[in-house]
LONULO-228134 format. One line per field, with one value per atom (N, C-alpha, C): residue number from 1; residue in three letters; atom name; x, y, z negated. Coordinates in Angstrom, 2 decimals. Atoms other than C-alpha are relative to their C-alpha. Example, Ala and Ser with C-alpha at 12.3 -4.5 7.8 and 13.67 -1.06 7.14 Angstrom:
REM LONULO-228134
pos [1;1;1;2;2;2] $
code [ala;ala;ala;ser;ser;ser] $
site [N;CA;C;N;CA;C] $
u [0.89;12.30;0.90;-0.82;13.67;-0.77] $
v [-1.19;-4.50;1.20;-1.19;-1.06;1.09] $
w [0.00;-7.80;0.00;0.06;-7.14;-0.73] $
This chain:
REM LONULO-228134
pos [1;1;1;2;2;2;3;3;3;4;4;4;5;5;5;6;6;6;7;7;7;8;8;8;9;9;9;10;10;10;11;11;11;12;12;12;13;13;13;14;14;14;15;15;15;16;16;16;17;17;17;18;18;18;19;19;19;20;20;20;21;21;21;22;22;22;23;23;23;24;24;24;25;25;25;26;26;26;27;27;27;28;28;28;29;29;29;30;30;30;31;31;31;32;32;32;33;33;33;34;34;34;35;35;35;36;36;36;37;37;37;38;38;38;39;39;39;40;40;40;41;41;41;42;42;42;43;43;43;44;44;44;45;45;45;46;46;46;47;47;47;48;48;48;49;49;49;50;50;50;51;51;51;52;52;52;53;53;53;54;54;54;55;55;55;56;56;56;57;57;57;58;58;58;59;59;59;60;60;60;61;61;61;62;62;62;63;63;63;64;64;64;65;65;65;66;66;66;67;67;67;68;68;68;69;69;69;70;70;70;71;71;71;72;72;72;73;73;73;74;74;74;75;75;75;76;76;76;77;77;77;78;78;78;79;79;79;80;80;80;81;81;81;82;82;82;83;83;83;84;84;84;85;85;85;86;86;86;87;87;87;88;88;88;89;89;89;90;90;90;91;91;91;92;92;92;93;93;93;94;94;94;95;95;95;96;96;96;97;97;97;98;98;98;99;99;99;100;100;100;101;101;101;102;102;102;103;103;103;104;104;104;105;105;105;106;106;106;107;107;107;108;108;108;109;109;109;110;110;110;111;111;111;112;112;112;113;113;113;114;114;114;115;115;115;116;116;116;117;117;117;118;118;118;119;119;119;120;120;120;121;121;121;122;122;122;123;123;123;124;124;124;125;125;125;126;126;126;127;127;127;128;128;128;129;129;129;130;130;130;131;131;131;132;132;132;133;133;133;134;134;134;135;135;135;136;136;136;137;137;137;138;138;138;139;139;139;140;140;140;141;141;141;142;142;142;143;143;143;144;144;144;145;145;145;146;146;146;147;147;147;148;148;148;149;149;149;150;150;150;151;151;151;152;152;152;153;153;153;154;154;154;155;155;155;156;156;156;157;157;157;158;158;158;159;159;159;160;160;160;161;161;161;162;162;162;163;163;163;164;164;164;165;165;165;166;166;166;167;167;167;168;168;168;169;169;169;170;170;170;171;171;171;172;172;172;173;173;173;174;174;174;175;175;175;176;176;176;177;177;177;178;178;178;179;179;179;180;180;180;181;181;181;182;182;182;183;183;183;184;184;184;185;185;185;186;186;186;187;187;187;188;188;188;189;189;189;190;190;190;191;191;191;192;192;192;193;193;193] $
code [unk;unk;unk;unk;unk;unk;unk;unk;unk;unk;unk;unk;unk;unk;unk;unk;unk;unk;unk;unk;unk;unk;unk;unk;unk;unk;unk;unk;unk;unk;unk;unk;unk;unk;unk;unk;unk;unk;unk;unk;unk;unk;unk;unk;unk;unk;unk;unk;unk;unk;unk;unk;unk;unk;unk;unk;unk;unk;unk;unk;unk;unk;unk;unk;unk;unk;unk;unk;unk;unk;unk;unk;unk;unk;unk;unk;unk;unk;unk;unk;unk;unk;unk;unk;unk;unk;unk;unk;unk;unk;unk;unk;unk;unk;unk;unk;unk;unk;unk;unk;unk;unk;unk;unk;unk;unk;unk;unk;unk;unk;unk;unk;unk;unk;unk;unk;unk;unk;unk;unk;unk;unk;unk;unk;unk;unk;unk;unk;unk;unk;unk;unk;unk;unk;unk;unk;unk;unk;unk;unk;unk;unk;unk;unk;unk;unk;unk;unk;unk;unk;unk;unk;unk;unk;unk;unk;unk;unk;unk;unk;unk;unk;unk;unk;unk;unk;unk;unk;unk;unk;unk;unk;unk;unk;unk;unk;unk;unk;unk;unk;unk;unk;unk;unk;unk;unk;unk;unk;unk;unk;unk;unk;unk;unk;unk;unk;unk;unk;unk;unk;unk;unk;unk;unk;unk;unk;unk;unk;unk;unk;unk;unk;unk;unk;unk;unk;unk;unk;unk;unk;unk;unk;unk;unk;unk;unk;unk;unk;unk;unk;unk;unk;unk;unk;unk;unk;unk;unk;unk;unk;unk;unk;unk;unk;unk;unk;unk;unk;unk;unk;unk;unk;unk;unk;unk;unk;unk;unk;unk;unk;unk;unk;unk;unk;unk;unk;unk;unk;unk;unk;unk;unk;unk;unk;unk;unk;unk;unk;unk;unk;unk;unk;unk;unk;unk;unk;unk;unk;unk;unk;unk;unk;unk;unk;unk;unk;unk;unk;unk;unk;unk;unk;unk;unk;unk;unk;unk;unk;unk;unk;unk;unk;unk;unk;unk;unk;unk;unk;unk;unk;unk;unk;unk;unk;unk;unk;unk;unk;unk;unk;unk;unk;unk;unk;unk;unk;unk;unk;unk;unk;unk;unk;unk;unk;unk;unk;unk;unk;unk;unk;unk;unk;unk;unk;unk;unk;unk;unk;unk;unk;unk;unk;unk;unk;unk;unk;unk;unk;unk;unk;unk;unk;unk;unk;unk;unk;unk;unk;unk;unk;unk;unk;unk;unk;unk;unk;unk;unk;unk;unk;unk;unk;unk;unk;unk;unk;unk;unk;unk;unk;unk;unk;unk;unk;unk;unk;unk;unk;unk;unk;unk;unk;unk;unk;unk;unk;unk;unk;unk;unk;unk;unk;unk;unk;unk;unk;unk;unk;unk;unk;unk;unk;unk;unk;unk;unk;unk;unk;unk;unk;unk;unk;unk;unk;unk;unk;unk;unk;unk;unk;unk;unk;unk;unk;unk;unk;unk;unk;unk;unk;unk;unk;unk;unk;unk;unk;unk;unk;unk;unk;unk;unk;unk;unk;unk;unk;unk;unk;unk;unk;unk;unk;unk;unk;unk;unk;unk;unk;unk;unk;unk;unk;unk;unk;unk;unk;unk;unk;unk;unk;unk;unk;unk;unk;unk;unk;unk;unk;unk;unk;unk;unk;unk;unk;unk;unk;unk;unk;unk;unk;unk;unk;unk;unk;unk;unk;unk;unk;unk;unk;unk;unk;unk;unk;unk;unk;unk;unk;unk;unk;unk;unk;unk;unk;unk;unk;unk;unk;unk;unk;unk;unk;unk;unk;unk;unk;unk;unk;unk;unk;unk;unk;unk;unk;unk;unk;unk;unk;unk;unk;unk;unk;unk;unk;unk;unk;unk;unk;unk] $
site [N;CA;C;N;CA;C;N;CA;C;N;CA;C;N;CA;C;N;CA;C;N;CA;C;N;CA;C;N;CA;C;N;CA;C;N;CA;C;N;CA;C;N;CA;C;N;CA;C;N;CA;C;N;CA;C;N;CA;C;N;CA;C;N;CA;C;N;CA;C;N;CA;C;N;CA;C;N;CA;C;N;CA;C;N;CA;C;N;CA;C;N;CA;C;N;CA;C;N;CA;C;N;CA;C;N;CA;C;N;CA;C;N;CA;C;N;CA;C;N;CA;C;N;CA;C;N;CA;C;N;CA;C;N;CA;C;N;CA;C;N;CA;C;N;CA;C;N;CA;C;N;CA;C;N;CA;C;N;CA;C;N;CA;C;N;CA;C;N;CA;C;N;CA;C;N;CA;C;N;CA;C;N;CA;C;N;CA;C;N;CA;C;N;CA;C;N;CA;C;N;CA;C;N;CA;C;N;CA;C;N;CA;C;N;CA;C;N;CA;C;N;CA;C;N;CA;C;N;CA;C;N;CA;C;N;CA;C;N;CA;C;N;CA;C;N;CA;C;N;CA;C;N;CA;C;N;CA;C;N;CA;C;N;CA;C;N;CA;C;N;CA;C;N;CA;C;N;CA;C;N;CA;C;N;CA;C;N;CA;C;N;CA;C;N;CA;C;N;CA;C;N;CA;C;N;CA;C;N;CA;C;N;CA;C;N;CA;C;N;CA;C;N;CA;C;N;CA;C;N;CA;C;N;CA;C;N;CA;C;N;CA;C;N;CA;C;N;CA;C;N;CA;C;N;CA;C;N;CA;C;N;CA;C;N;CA;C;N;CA;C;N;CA;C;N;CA;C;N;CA;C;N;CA;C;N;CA;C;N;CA;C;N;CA;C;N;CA;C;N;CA;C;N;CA;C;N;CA;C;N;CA;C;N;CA;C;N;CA;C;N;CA;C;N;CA;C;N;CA;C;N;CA;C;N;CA;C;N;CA;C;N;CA;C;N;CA;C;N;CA;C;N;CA;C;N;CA;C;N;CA;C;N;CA;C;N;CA;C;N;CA;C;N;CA;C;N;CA;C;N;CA;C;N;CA;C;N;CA;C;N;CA;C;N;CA;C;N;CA;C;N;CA;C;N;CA;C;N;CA;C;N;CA;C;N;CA;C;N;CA;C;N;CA;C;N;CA;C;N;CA;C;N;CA;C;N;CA;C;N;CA;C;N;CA;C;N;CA;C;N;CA;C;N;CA;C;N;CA;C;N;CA;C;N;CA;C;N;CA;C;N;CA;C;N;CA;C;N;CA;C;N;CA;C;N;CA;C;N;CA;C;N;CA;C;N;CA;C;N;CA;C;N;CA;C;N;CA;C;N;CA;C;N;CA;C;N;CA;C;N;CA;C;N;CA;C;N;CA;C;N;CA;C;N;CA;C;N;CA;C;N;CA;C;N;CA;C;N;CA;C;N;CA;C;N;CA;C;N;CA;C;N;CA;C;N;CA;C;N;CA;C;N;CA;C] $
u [0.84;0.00;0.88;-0.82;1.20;-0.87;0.66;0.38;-0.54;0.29;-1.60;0.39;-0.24;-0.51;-0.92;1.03;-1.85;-0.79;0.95;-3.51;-0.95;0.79;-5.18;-1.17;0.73;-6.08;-1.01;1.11;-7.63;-0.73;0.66;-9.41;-1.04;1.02;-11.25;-0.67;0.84;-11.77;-1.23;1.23;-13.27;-1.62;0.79;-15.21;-1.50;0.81;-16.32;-0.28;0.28;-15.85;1.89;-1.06;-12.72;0.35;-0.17;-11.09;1.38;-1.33;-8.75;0.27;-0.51;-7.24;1.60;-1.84;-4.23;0.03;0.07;-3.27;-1.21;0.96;-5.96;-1.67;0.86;-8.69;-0.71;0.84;-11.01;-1.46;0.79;-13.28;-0.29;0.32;-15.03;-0.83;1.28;-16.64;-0.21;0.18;-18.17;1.17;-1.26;-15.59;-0.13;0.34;-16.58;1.31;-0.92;-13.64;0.21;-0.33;-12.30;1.84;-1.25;-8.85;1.01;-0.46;-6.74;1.81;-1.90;-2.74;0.46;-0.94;-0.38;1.38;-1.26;3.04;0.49;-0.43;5.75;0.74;-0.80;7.00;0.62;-1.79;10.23;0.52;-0.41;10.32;-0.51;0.15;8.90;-1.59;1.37;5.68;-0.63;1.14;2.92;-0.08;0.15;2.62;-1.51;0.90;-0.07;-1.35;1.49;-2.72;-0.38;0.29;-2.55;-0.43;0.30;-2.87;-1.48;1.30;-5.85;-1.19;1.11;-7.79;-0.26;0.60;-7.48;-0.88;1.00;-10.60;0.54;-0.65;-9.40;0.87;-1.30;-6.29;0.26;0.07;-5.64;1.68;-1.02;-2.15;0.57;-0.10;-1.09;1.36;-0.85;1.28;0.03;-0.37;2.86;-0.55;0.39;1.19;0.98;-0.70;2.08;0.06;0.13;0.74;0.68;-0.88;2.76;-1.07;0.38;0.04;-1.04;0.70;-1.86;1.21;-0.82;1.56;0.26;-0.35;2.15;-1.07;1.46;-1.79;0.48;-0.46;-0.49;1.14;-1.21;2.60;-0.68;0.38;0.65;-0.78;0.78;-1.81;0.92;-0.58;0.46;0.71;-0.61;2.45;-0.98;0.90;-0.89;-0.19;0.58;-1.69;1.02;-0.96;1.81;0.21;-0.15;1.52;-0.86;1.04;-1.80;-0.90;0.84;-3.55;-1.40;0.89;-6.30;-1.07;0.30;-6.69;-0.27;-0.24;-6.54;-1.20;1.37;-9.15;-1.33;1.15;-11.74;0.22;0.41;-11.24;-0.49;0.75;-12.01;-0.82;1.13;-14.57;-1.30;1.23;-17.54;-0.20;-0.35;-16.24;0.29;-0.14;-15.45;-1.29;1.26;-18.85;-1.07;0.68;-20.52;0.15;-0.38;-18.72;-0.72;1.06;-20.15;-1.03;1.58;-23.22;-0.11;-0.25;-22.93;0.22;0.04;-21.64;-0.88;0.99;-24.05;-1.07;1.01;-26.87;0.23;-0.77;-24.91;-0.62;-0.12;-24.63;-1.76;1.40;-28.60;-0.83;0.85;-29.57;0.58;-0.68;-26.92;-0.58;1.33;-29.87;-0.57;0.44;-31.61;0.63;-0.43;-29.43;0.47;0.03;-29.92;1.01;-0.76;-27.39;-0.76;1.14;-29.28;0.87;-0.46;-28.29;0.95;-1.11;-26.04;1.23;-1.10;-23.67;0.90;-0.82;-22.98;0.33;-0.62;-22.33;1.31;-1.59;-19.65;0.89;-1.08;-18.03;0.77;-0.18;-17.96;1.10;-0.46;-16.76;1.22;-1.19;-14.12;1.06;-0.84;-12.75;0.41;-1.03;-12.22;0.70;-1.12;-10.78;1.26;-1.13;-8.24;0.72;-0.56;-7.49;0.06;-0.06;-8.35;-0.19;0.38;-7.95;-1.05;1.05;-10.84;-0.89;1.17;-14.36;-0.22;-0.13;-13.03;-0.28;0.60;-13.02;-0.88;1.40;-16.19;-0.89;0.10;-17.15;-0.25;-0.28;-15.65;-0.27;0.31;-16.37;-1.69;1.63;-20.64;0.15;0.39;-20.19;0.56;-0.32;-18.34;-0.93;1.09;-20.62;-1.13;1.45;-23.59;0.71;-0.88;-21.23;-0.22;0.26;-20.96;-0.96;1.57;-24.32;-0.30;0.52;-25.30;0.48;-1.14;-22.38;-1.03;0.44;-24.40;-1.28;1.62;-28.01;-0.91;0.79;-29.32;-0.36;0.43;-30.90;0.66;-0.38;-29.73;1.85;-1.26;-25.57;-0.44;0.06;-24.88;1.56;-1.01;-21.96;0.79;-0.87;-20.48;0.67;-0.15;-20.32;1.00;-1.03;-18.64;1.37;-1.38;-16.02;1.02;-0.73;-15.27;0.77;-0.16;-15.36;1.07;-1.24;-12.67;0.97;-1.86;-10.13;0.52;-0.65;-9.77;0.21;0.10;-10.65;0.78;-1.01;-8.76;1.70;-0.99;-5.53;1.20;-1.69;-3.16;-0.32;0.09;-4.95;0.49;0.04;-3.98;1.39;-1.58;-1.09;1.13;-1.02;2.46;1.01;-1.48;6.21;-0.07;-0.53;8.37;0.09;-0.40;8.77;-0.39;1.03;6.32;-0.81;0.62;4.57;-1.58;1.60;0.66;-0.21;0.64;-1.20;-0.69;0.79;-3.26;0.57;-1.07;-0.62;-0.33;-0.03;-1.83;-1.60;1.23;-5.71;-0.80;0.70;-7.78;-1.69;0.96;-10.82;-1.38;1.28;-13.58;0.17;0.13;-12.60;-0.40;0.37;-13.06;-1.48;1.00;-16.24;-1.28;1.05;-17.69;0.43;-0.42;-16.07;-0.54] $
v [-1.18;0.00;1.22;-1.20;3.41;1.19;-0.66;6.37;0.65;-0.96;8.83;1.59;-1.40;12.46;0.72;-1.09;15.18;0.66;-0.70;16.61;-0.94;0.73;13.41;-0.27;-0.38;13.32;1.07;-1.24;16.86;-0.07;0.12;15.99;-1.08;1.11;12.68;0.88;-0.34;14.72;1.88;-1.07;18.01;-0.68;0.88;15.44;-0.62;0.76;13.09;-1.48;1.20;10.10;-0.21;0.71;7.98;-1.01;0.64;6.55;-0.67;0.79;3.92;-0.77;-0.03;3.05;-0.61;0.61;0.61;-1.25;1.37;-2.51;-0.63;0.65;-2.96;0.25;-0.07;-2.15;1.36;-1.59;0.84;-0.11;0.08;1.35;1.26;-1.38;4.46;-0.23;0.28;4.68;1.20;-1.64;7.74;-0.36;-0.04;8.69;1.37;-1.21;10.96;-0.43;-0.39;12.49;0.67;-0.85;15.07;-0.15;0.21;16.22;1.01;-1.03;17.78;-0.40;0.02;18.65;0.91;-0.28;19.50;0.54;-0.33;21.56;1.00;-1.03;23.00;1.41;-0.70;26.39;-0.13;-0.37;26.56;-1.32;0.89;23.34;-0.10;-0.58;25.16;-0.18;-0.46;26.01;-1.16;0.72;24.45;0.69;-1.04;25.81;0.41;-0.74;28.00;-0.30;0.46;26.37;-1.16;0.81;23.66;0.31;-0.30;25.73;0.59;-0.53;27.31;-1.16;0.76;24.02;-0.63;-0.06;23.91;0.65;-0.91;25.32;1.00;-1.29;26.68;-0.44;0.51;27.11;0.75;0.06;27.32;0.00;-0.52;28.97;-0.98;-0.15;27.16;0.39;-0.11;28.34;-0.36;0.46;27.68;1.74;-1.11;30.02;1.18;-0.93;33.06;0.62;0.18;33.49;-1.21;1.10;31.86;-1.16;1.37;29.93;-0.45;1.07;28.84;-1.02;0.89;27.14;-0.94;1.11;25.91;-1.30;0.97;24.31;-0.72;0.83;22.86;-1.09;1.20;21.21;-0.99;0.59;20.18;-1.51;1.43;18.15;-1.12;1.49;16.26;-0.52;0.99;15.03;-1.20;0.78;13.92;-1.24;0.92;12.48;-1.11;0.49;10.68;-0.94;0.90;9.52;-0.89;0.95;7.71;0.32;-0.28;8.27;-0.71;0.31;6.12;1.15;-1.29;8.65;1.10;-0.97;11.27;0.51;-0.04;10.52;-0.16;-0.21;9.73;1.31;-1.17;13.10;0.91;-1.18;15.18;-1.12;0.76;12.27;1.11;-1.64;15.19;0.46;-1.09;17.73;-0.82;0.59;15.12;-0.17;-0.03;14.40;1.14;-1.54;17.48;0.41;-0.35;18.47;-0.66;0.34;15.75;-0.17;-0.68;16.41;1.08;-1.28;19.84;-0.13;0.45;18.76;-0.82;1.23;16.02;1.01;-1.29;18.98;1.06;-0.97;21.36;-0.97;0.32;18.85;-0.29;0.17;18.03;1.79;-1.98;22.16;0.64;-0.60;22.86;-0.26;-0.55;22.03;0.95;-1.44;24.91;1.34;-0.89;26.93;0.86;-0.70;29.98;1.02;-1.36;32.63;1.25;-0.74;35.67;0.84;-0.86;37.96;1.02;-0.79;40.22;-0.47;0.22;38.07;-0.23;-0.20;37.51;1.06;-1.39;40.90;0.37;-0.44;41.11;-0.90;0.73;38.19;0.15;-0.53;39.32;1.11;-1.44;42.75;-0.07;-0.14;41.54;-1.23;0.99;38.63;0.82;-0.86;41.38;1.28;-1.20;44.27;-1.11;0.73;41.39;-0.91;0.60;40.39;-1.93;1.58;36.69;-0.89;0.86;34.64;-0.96;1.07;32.03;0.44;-0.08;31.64;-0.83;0.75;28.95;0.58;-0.76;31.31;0.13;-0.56;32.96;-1.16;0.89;29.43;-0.69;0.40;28.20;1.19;-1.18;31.37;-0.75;-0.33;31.10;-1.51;1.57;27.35;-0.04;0.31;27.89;1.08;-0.56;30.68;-0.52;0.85;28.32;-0.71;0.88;25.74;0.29;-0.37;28.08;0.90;0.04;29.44;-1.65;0.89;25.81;-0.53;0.40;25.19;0.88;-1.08;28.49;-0.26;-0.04;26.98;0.54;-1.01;29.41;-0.71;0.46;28.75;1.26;-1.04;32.06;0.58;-0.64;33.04;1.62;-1.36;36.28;1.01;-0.35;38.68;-0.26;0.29;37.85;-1.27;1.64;34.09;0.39;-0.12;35.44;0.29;-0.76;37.48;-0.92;0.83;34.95;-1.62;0.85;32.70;-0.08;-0.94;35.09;-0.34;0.23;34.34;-0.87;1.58;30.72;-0.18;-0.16;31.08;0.63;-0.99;33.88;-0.10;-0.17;33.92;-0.62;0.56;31.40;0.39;-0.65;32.80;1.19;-1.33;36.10;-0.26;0.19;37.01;0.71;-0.61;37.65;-0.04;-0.31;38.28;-1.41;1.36;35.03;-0.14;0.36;33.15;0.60;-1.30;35.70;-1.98;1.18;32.67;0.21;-0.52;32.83;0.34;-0.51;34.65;1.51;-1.31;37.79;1.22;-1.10;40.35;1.21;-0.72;42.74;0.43;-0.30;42.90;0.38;-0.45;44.75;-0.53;0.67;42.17;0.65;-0.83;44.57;1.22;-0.87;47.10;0.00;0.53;45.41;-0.91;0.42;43.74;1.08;-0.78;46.55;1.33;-1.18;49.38;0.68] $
w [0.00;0.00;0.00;0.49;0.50;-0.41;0.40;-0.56;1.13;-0.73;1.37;0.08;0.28;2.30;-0.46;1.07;0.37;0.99;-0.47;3.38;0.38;-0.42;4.32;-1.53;1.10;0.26;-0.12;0.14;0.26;1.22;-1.16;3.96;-0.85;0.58;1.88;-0.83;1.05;-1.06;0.23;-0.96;1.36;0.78;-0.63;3.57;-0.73;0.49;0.95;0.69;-1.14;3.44;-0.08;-0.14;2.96;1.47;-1.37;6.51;-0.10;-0.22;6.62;1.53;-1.31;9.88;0.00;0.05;9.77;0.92;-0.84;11.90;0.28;-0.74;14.07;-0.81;1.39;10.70;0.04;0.18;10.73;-0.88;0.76;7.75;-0.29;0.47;6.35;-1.01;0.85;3.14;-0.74;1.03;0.96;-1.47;0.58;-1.44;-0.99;1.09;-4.82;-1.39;1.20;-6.72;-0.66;-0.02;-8.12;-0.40;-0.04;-7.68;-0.73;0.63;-10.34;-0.11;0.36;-10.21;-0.68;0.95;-12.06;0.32;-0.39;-11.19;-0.49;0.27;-12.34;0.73;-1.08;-10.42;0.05;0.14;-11.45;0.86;-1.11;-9.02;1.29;-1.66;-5.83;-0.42;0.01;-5.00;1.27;-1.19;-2.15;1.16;-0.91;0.98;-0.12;0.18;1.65;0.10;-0.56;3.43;-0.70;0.68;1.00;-1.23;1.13;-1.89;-0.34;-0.22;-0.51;-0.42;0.57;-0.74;-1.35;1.20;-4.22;-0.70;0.46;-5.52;-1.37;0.82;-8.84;-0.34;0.52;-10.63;-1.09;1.28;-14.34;-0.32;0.11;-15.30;-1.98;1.13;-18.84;-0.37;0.33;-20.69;-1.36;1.27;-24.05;-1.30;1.00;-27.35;0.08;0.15;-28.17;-1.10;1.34;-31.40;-1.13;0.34;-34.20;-0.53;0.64;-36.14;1.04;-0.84;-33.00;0.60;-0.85;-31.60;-1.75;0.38;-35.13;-0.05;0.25;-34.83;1.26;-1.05;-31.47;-0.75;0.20;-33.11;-1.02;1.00;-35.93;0.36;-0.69;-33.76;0.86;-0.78;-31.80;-0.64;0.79;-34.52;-0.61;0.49;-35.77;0.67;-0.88;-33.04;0.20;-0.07;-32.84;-0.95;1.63;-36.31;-0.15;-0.19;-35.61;1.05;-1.14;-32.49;-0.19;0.43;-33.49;-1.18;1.56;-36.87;1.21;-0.10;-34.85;1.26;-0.77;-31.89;-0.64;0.73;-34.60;-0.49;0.58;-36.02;0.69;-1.23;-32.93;0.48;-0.79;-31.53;-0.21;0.35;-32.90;1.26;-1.14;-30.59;1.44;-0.87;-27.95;0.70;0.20;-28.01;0.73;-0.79;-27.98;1.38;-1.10;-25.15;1.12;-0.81;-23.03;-0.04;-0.27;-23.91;0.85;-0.31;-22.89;1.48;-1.61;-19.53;0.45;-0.43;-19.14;0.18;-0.41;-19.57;0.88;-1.07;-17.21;1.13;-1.26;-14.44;0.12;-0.51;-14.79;0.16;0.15;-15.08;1.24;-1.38;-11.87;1.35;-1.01;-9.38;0.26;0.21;-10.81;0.11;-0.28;-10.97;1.14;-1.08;-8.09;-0.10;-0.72;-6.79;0.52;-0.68;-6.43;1.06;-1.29;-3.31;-0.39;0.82;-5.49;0.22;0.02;-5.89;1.33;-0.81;-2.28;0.60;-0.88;-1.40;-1.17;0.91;-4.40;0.34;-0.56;-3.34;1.41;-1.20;0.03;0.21;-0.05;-1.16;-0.76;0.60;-3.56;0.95;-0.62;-1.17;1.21;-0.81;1.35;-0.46;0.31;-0.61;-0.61;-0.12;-1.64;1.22;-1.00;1.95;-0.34;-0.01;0.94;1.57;-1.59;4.33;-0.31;-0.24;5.49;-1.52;0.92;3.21;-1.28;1.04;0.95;-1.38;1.11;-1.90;-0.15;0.40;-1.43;-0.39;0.02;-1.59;-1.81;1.29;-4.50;-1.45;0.97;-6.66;-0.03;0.04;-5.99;-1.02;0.57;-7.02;-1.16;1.11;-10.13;-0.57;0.63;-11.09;-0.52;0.19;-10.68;-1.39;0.88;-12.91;-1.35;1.56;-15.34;-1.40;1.18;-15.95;0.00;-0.06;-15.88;-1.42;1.81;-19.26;-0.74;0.93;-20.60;-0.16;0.12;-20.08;0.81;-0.73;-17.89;1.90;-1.55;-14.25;1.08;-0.89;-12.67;-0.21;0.28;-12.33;0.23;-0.04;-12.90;0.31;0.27;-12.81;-0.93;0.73;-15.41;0.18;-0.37;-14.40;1.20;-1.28;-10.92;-0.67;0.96;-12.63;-0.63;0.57;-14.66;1.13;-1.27;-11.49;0.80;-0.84;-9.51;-0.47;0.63;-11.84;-0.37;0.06;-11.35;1.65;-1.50;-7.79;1.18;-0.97;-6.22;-0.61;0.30;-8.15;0.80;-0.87;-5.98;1.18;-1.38;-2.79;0.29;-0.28;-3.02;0.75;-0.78;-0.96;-0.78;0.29;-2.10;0.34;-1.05;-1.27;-0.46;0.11;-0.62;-1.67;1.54;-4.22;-0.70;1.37;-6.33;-0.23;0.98;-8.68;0.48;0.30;-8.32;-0.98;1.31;-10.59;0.61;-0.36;-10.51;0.40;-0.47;-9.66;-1.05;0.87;-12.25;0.20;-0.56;-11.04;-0.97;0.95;-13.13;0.51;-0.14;-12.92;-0.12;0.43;-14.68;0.70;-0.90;-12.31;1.31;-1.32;-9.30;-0.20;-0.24;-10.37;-0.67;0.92;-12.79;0.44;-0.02;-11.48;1.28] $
């Protein structure tokens, strides 16, 4: 078996229809994933048109506050020391959570885009020169997403906004070797301003 290239990966997981095609063999079958990576810059970046079909992208970094990094060290020793101990203690919150998503994904039918929002998406994906509609795309659908986490049937601005800045950040354009990230975008200015 080998692996598949990452553009034939993000073509299955755009599609939704897996195609295999090897010695003489042609099969196609529906194909529901989702696809999440992981990279570090400081060992090169993606090219462009590949980075684009990542819908969003989530910057982590290490605390910055001292007693939230020492609550980070604290837990993974825990967790190190008994991982068993340590998944029953957050199971609660584990919990909850998929609930919470489990009610999201049944309320994200309902949930409508009213006509607002595509003229801001429109209006902020071209005052940032974002190439192709992928964005505008992926913004409406995480809006829906995340009134759907909040309960509500209707996204709103605030849901976009918050949408933009998972969405637009590795699209934007920058010089050779600039990192993604927001370049200094004043978010409530460009959506409230």
């Amino acid at each position: 078996w080998e692996m598949p290239s990452r553009s034939a990966l993000l073509d299955t997981l755009e599609t939704g229809v897996c195609r295999v095609e090897r010695d003489g063999i042609s099969h196609t079958c529906p194909a529901r994933f989702a696809l999440v990576g992981t990279m570090n810059p400081e060992e090169g970046t993606l090219r462009p048109q590949l980075l684009d079909r990542f819908g969003l992208y989530v910057a982590v970094t290490g605390e910055r506050e001292p007693e939230a990094r020492k609550e980070v060290v604290r837990r993974r020793l825990a967790f190190e020391e008994n991982p068993a101990a340590f998944c029953a203690r957050w199971a609660p919150e584990q919990e909850a959570l998929r609930r919470r998503i489990g009610s999201a994904q049944a309320l994200l039918p309902q949930v409508s885009l009213p006509e607002p929002l595509f003229d801001t998406v429109a209006r902020v994906c071209t005052a940032l020169q974002v190439d192709g509609h992928r964005a505008d795309i992926t913004m409406l659908k995480t809006a829906r997403a995340l009134a759907a986490l909040e309960g509500r049937t209707e996204a709103g601005m605030e849901e976009l906004r918050r949408a933009a800045e998972l969405a637009l950040p590795h699209r934007l354009r920058r010089a050779p070797f600039e990192q993604a990230g927001d370049a200094g975008i004043d978010w409530e200015a460009l959506f409230y301003g």
